[in-house]
C-alpha positions in Angstrom: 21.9 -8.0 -1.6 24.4 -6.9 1.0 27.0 -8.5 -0.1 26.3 -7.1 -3.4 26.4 -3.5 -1.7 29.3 -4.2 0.0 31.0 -4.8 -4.1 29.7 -1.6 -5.1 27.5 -3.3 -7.2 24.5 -0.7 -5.9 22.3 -1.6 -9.2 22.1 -5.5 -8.8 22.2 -5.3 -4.8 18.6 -2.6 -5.2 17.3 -5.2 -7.4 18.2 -8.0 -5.1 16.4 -6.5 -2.6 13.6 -5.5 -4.2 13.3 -9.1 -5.1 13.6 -10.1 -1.3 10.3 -7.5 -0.4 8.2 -9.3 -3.5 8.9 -12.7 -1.9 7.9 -11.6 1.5 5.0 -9.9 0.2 4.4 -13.1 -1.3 4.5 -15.1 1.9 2.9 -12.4 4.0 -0.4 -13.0 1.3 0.0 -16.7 1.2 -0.1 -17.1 4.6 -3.4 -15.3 4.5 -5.2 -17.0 1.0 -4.7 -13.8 -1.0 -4.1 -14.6 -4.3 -1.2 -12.7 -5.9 -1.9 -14.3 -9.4 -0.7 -13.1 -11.9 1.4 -10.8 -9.2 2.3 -7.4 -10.4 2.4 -3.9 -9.2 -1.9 -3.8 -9.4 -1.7 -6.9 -7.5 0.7 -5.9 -4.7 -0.9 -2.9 -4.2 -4.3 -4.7 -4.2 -2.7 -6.2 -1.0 -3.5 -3.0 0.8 -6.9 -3.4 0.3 -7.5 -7.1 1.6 -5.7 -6.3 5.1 -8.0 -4.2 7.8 -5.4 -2.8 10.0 -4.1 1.0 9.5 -1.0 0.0 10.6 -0.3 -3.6 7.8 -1.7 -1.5 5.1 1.3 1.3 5.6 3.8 -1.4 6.4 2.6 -2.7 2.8 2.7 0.2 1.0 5.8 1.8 2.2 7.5 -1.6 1.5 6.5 -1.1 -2.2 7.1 2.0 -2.8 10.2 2.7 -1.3 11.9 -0.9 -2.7 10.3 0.1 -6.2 12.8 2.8 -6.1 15.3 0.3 -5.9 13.5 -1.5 -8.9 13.5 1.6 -10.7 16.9 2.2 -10.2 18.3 -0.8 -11.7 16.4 -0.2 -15.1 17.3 3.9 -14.6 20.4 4.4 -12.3 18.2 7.7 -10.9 20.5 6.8 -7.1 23.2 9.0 -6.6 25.4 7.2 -4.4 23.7 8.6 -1.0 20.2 8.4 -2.4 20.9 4.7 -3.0 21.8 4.2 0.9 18.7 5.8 1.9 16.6 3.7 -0.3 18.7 0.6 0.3 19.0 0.8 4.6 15.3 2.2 4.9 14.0 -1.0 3.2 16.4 -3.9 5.3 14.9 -1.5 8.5 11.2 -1.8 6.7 11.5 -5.7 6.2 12.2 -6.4 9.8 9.7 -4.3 11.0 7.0 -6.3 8.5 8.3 -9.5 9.8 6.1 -8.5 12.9 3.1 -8.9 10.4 3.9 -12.4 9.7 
C-alpha cells in the first residue's frame, strides 16, 4: 500500500490497505475462535460485540470505519488529495496500535 502511495496510485494504495485491516481483523478473531464466516461488514462489526474490553471494541471499530473510507474511496474517489492522507496515515497509525490487541 505504501509503495502504491508513494506512485500516486491513492485509489489502489486505500484499497490495499483496507485489505491489510480485513486480514488483521481476520487474525485478531481467529486467534480468539470468532467465526468471521461468511465475513462481511455485519460480520466485522459483530466483532465488537464478542470482545469485552472498552478499549478492543473502539480499536475495532475505528479500524473499520475509518479504512472503509479508503474502501469507499476506491469504488467513489470521494478523497481529495489531503483527505486521502488523513484517511491513509490515521489507519497505518490505527494498525500498530491494534497490534497491541494481538
Amino acid at each position: 500500500a505504501k509503495e502504491l502511495r508513494e506512485k500516486k496510485r491513492n485509489r489502489q494504495a486505500g484499497e490495499k490497505l483496507w485489505g491489510a485491516v480485513i486480514a488483521l481483523l481476520k487474525l485478531y478473531a481467529s486467534k480468539r475462535g470468532i467465526p468471521l464466516i461468511p465475513w462481511d461488514s455485519e460480520s466485522l462489526f459483530s466483532l465488537i460485540g464478542y470482545t469485552k474490553e472498552r478499549q478492543t471494541q473502539d480499536a475495532i471499530l475505528n479500524l473499520i470505519t475509518r479504512s472503509g473510507v479508503l474502501h469507499q474511496n476506491y469504488y467513489e474517489c470521494i478523497l481529495g488529495r489531503k483527505a486521502f492522507k488523513y484517511f491513509f496515515d490515521d489507519t497505518l497509525e490505527l494498525i500498530e496500535k491494534f497490534k497491541e490487541f494481538l
